[in-house]
C-alpha positions in Angstrom: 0.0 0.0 0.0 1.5 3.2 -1.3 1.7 6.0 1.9 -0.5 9.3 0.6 0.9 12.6 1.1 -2.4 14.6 2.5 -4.5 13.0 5.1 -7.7 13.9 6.7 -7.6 15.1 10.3 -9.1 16.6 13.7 -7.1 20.5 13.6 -7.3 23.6 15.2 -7.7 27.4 14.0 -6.0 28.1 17.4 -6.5 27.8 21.1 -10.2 28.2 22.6 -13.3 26.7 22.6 -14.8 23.6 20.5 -15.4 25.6 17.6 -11.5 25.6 16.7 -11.6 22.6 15.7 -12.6 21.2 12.5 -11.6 18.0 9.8 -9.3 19.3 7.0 -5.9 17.8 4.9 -2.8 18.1 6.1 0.4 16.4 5.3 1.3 12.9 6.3 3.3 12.9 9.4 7.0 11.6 8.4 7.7 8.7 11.2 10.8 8.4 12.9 12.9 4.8 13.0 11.2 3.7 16.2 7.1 4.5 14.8 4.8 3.2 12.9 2.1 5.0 11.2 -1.9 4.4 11.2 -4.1 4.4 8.8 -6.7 5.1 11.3 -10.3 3.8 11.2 -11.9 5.5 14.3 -10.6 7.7 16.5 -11.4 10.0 19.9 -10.9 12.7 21.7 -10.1 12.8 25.4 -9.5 15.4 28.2 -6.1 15.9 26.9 -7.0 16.6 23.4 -9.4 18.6 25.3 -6.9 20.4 27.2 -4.6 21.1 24.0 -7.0 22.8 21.9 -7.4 24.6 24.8 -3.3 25.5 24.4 -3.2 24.2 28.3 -1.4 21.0 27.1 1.5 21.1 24.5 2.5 17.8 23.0 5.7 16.9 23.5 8.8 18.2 21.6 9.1 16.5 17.9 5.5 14.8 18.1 2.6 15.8 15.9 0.0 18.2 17.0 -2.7 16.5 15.8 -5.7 16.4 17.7 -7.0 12.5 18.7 -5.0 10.8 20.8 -7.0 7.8 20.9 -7.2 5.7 17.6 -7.6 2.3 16.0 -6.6 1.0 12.6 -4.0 -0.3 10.4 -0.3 -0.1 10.6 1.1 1.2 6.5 4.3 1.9 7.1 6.8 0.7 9.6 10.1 2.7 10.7 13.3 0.5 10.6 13.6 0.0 14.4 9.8 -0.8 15.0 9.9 -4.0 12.4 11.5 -5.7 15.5 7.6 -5.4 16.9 5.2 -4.4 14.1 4.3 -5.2 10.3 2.1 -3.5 8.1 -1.4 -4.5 8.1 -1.5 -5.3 12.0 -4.3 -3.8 13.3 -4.0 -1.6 16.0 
């Protein structure tokens, strides 16, 4: 399975209320040699989603600020280090 360059996700016009958010493209994150990355299926978000659109809760240096940190799905690509655990098409 060829890895697209835009995907759909949950993003924010900047910190406040629910109404920041929306669902529009963005690029595919590029994964580092220890991740894997998700074609996700269905997704959530919790009080810490909650609390970073808020801009009370930062994620963490060099991860994606993409909103919806619960998800299921299907591995499609697999960094070097991670084929020690994971192959594509394990669902997750």
């Amino acid at each position: 399975m060829s890895v697209p360059e835009k995907m759909r996700a949950v993003l924010l016009k900047g910190f406040g209320d629910r109404d920041n958010l929306y669902i529009g493209e963005t690029d595919v994150p590029k994964i580092k040699d220890d991740e894997v990355l998700v074609k996700v299926h269905a997704f959530g978000v919790n009080r810490a989603d909650t609390m970073q659109r808020k801009g009370q809760y930062p994620p963490p240096p060099g991860v994606t600020d993409i909103i919806g940190l619960e998800a299921s799905g299907e591995i499609v690509l697999v960094g070097d280090k991670a084929k020690e655990q994971w192959n594509n098409g394990d669902k997750v």
